[in-house]
Backbone bond lengths (Angstrom), bond angles and torsions (degrees), N, CA, C in turn:
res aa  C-N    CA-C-N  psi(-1)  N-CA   C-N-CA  omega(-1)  CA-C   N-CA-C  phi
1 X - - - 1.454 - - 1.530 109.04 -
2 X 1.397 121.75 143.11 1.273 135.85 -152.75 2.007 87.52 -84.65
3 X 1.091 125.32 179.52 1.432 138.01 144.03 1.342 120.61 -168.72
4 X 1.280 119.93 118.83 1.558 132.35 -161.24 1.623 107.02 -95.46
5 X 1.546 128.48 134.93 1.068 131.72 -175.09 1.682 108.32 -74.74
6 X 1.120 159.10 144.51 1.420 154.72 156.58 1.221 115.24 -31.39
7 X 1.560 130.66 -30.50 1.440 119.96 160.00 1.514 102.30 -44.07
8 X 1.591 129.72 -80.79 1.349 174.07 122.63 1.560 87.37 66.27
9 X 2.237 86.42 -63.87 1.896 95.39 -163.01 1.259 97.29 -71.21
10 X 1.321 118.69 -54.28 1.394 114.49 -153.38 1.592 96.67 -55.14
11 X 1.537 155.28 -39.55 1.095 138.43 178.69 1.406 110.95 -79.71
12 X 0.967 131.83 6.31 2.060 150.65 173.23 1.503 89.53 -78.78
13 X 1.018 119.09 -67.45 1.334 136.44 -126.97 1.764 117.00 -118.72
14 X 1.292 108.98 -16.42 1.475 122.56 -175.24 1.672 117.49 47.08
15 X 1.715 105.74 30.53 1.305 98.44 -177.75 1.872 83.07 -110.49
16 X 1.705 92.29 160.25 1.466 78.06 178.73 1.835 99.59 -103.67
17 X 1.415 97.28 -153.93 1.507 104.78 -166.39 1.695 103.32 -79.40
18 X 0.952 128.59 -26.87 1.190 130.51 -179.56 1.163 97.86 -78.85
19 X 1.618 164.24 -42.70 1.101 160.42 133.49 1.369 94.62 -18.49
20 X 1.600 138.49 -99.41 0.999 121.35 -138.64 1.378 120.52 -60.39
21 X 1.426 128.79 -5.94 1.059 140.32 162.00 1.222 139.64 -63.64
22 X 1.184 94.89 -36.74 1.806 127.46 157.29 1.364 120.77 -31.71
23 X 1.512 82.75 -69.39 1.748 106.82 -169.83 1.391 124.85 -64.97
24 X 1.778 86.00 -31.21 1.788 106.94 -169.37 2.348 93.80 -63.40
25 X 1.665 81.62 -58.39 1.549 87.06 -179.62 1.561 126.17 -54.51
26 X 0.947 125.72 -29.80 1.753 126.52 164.70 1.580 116.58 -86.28
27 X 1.180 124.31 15.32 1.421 124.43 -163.56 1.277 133.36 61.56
28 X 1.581 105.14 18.89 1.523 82.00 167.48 1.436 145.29 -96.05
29 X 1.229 113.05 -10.50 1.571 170.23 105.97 1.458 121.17 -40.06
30 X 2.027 106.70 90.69 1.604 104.29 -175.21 1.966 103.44 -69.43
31 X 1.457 75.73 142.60 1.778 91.82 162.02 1.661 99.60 -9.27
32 X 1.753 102.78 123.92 1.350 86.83 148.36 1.580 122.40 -131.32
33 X 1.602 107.37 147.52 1.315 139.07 -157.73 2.095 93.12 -47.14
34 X 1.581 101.76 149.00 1.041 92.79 -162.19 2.179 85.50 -117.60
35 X 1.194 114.35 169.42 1.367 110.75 175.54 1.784 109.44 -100.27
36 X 1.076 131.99 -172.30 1.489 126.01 -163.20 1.093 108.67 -93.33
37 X 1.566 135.52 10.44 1.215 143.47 166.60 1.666 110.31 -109.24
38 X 1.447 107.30 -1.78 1.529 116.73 146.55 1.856 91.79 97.66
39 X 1.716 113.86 13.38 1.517 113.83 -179.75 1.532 105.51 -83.07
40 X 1.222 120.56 166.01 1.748 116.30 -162.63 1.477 86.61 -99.59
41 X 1.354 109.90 151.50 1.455 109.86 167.98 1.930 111.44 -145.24
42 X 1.353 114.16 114.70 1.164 100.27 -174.65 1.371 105.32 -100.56
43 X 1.655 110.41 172.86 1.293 124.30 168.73 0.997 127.42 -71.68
44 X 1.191 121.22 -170.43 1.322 144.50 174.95 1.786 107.10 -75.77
45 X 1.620 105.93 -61.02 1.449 108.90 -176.49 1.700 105.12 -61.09
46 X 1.624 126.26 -37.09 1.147 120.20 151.31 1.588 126.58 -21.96
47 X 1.275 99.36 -64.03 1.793 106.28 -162.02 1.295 98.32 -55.64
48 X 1.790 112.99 -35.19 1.555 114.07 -154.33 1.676 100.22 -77.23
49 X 1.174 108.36 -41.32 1.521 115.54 -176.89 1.389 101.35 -68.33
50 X 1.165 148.76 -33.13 0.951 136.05 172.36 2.060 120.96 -73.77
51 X 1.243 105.94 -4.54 1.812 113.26 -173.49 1.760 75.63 -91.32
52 X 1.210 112.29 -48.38 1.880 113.49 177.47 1.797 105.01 -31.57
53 X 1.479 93.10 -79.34 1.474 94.21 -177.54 1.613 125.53 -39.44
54 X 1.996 100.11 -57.50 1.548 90.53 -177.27 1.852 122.25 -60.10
55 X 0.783 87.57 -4.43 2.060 95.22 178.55 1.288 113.54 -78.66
56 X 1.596 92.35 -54.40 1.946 97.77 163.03 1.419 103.17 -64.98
57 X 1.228 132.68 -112.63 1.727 113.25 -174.62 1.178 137.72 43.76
58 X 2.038 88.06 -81.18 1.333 116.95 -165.34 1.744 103.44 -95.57
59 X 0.980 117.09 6.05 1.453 124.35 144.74 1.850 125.64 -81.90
60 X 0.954 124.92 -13.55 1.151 138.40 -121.49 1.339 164.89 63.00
61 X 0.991 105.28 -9.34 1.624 137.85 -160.40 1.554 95.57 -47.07
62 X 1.506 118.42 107.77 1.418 115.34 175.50 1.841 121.23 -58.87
63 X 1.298 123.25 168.20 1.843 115.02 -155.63 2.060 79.33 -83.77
64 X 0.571 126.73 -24.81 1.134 101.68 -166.03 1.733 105.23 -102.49
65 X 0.827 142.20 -6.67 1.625 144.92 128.04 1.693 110.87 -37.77
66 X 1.436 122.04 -35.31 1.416 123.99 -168.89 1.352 98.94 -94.52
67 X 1.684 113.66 -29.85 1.282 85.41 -177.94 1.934 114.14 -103.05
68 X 1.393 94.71 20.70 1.771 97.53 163.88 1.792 91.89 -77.51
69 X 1.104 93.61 -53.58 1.718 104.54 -169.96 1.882 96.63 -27.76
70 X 1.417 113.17 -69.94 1.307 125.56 -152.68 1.821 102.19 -65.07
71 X 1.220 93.68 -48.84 1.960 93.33 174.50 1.664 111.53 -68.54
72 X 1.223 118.42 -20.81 1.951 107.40 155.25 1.617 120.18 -67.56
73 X 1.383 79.26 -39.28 2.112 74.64 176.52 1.163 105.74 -71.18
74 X 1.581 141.64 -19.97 1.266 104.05 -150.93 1.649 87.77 -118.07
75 X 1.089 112.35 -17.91 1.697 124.27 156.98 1.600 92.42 -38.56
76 X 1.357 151.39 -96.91 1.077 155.96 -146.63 1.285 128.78 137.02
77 X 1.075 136.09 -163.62 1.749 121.62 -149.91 1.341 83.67 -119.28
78 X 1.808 140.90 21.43 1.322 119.55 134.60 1.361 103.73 -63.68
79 X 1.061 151.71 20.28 1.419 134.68 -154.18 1.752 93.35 -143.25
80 X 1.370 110.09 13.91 1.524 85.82 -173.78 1.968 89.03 -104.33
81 X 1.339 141.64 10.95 1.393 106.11 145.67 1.752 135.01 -58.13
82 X 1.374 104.90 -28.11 1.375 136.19 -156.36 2.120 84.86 -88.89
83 X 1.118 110.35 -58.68 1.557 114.02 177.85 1.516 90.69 -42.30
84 X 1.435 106.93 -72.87 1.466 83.27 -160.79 1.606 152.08 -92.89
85 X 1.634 86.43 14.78 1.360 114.22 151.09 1.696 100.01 -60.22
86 X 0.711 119.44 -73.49 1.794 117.68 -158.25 1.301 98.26 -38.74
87 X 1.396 118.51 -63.23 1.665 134.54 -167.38 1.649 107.27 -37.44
88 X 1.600 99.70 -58.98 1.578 106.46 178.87 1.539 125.92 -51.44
89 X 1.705 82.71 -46.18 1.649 79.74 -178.56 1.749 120.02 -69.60
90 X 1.658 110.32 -17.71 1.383 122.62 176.97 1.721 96.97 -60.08
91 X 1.468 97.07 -51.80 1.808 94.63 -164.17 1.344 108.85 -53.37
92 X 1.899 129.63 -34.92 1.141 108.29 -168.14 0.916 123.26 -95.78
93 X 1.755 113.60 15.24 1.571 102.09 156.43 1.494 97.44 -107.28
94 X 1.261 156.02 62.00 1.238 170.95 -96.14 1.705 104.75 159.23
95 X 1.449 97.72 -72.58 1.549 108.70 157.91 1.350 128.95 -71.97
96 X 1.094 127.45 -19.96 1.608 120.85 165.14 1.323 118.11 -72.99
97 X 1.830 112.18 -39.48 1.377 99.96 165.49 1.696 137.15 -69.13
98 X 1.466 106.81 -24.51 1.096 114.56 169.36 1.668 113.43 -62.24
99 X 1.511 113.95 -41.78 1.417 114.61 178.33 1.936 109.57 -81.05
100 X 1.099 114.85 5.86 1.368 119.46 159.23 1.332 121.84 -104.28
101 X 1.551 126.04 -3.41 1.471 157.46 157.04 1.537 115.50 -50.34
102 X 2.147 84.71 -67.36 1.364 89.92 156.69 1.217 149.61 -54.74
103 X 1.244 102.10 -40.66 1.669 111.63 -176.31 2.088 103.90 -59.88
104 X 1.350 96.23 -40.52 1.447 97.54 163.28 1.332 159.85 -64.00
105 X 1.302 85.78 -5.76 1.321 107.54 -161.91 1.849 86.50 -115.96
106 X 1.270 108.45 -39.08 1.869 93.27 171.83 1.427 114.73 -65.02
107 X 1.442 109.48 -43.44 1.853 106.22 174.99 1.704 91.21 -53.19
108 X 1.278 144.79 -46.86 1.326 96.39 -139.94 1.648 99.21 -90.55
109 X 1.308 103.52 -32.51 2.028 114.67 153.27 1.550 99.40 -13.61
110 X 1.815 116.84 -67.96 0.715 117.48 -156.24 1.796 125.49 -66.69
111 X 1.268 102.15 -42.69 1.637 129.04 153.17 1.658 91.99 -27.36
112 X 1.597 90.23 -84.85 2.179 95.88 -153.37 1.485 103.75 -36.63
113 X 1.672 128.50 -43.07 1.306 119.24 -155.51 1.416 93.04 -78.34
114 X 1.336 135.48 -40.76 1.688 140.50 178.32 1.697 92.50 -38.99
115 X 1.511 112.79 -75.53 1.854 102.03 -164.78 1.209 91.14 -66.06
116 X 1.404 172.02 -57.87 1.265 158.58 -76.28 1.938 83.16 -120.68
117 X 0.891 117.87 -24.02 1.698 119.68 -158.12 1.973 83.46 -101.23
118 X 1.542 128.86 -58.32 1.169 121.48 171.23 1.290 118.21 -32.50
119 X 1.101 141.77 -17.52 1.494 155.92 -150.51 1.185 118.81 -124.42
């Protein structure tokens, strides 16, 4: 089994150390295992749960939406209708923002070609 030092994640993962500390302390992020010189060392299933989180995050997914998320997983896979209710409903505001992205991204299209003709 792999175990990554906290430098390791935080460049895995682009969260820094004060983040992973965070997470560990509110549950969203189980305890992690420490080595006999008392340094933290996470796993592998760590790192992965954590690429989980930054996606949610970096979607928006508010901390307390992530951490329903995290108490279904660890509840057990009776819990994955309820998982993936949450997920869906995350995605469709996932897609609204992206299609409100869009709309932004043509105004500003639309802008550049306006000065581009001033010029």
């Amino acid at each position: 089994m792999s175990v990554y030092t906290p430098a390791e994640v935080v460049e895995e993962t682009g969260f820094t150390h004060d983040t992973l500390r965070y997470y560990e302390k509110i549950g969203l992020l189980q305890p992690v295992a420490r080595n006999g010189a008392g340094q933290r060392r996470f796993t592998e299933e760590q790192l992965d749960w954590l690429g989980t989180i930054r996606c949610l995050r970096d979607t928006g997914m508010p901390i307390a939406e992530m951490l329903r998320f995290a108490a279904l997983v660890r509840d057990g896979d009776h819990t994955i209708p309820d998982r993936i209710a949450l997920l869906q409903t995350h995605e469709v505001r996932v897609r609204e923002q992206i299609a409100t992205l869009r709309d932004r991204q043509r105004y500003i299209h639309g802008k550049i070609t306006y000065y581009r003709r001033l010029i």
